[in-house]
C-alpha positions in Angstrom: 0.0 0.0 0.0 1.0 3.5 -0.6 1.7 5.9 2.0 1.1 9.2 1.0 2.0 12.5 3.0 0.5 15.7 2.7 0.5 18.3 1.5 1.2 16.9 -2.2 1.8 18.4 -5.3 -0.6 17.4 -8.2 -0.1 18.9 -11.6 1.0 22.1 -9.9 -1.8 22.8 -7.1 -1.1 21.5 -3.5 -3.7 19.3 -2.2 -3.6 19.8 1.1 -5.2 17.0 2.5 -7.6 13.1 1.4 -10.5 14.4 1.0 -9.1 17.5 -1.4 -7.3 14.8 -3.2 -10.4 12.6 -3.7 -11.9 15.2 -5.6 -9.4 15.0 -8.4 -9.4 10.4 -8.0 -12.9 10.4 -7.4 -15.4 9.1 -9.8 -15.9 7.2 -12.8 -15.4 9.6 -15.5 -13.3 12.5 -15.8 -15.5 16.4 -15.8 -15.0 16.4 -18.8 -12.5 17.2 -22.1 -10.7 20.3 -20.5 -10.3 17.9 -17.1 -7.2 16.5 -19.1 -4.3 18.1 -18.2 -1.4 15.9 -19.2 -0.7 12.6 -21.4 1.2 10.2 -19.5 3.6 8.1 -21.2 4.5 4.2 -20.0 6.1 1.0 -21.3 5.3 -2.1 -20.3 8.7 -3.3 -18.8 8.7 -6.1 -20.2 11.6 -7.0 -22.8 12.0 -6.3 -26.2 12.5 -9.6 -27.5 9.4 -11.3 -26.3 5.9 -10.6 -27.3 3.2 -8.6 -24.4 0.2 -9.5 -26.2 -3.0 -7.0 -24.8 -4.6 -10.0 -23.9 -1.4 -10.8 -21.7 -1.7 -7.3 -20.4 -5.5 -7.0 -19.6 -4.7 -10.7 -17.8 -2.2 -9.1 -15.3 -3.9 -6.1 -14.9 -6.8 -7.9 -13.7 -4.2 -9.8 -11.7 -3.7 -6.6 -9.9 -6.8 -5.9 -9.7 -8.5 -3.5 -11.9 -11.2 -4.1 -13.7 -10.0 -4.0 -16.9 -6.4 -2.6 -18.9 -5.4 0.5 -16.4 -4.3 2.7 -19.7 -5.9 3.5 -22.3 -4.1 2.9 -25.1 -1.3 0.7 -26.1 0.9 0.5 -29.0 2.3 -3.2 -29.5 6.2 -3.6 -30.9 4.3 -3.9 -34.9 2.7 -0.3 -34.5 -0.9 -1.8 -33.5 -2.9 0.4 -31.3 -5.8 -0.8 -29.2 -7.6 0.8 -26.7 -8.5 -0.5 -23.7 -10.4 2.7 -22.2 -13.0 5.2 -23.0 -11.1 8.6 -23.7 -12.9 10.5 -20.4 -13.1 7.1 -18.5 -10.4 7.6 -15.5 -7.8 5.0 -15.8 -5.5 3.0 -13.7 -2.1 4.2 -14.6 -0.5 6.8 -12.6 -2.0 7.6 -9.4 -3.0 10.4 -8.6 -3.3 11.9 -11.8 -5.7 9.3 -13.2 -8.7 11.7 -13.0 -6.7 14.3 -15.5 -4.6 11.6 -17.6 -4.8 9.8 -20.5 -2.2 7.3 -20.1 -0.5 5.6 -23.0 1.7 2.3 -22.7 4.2 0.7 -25.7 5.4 -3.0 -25.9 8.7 -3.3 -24.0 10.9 -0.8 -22.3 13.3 -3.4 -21.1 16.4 -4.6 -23.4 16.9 -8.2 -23.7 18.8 -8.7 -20.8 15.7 -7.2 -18.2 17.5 -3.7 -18.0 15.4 -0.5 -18.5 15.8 1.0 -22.3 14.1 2.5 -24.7 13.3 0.0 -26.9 10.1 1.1 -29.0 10.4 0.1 -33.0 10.4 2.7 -35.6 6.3 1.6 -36.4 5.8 2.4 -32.2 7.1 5.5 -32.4 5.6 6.4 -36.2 2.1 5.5 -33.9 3.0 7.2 -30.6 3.7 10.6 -32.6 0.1 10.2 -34.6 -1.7 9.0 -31.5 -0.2 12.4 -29.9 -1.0 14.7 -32.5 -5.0 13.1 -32.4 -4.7 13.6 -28.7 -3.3 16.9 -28.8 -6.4 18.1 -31.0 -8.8 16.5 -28.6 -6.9 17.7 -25.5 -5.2 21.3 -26.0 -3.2 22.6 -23.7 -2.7 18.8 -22.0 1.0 18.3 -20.9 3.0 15.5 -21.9 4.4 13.4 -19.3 6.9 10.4 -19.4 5.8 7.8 -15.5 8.3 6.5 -13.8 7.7 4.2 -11.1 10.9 2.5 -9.2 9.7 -1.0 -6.7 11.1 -4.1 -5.4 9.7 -5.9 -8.5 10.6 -3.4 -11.3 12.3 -0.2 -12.9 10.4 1.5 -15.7 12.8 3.8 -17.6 12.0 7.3 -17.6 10.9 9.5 -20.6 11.7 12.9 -20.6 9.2 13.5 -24.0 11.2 16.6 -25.3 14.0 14.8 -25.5 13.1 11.3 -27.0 10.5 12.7 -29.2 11.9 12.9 -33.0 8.6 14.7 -34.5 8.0 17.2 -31.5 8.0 20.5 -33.5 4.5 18.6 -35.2 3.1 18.9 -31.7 4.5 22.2 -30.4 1.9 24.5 -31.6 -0.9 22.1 -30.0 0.2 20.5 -27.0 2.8 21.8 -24.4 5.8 19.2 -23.1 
């Protein structure tokens, strides 16, 4: 379980307390379009040389207990997106922000000896950069966001998106890094 302290910096406003932070996790569905605030970027740490089918993912996400996939969309190693959540539904990726976030997860992130790389194919990030560009449209003024997350089991690397991003300047006039 996490422990959290307060006060705590989301986005950039200070909730002070639980219940002031349950008003940004509470609730099925985000308020709506300009509730979206940033795009959260994720790979599945898993390793580059095997296949993470979505069926494998939706399987160990139920494993850990969510309902269904916690992001909502993800881009397999051949450029294939699914989607796994509504665009407003609040997903299970990167607490607290889920009530604000779209979050977006590739195939891999782990080179082929279990350490933390960025390992998306030339097709992943051809489909990252168009599935950010559709985003950005829907979501102006949303902030793109690379997770990390460090625990006993795993290290996800950590994306700084201005600097792995090869086709920013497509997205500079729409969406803010």
């Amino acid at each position: 379980m996490i422990q959290e302290t307060f006060p705590m910096i989301i986005g950039e406003e200070e909730m002070k307390n639980e219940r002031q932070l349950l008003t940004v996790e509470d609730g099925v569905l985000m308020q709506g379009r300009e509730s979206v605030r940033y795009l959260i970027l994720h790979c599945s740490a898993t390793r580059c040389d095997k296949d993470y089918t979505a069926e494998q993912l939706l399987r160990d996400h139920k494993t850990r207990g969510f309902r269904t996939v916690g992001y909502h969309f993800y881009i397999r190693r051949d450029g294939t997106i699914t989607q796994h959540r509504k665009l407003l539904e609040v997903g299970a990726h990167c607490r607290p922000w889920n009530r604000c976030s779209i979050g977006i997860c590739y195939e891999g992130g782990l080179d082929a000896d279990g350490h933390p790389a960025d390992t998306r194919t030339a097709e992943q990030t051809e489909q990252f950069i168009l599935l950010l560009m559709r985003l950005a449209k829907l979501f102006p003024g949303a902030r793109i966001r690379g997770h990390r997350v460090n625990t006993q089991f795993r290290a996800y690397p950590f994306y700084k998106a201005s600097e792995w991003m090869p086709h920013k300047k497509l997205l500079l006039n729409s969406i803010v890094f």
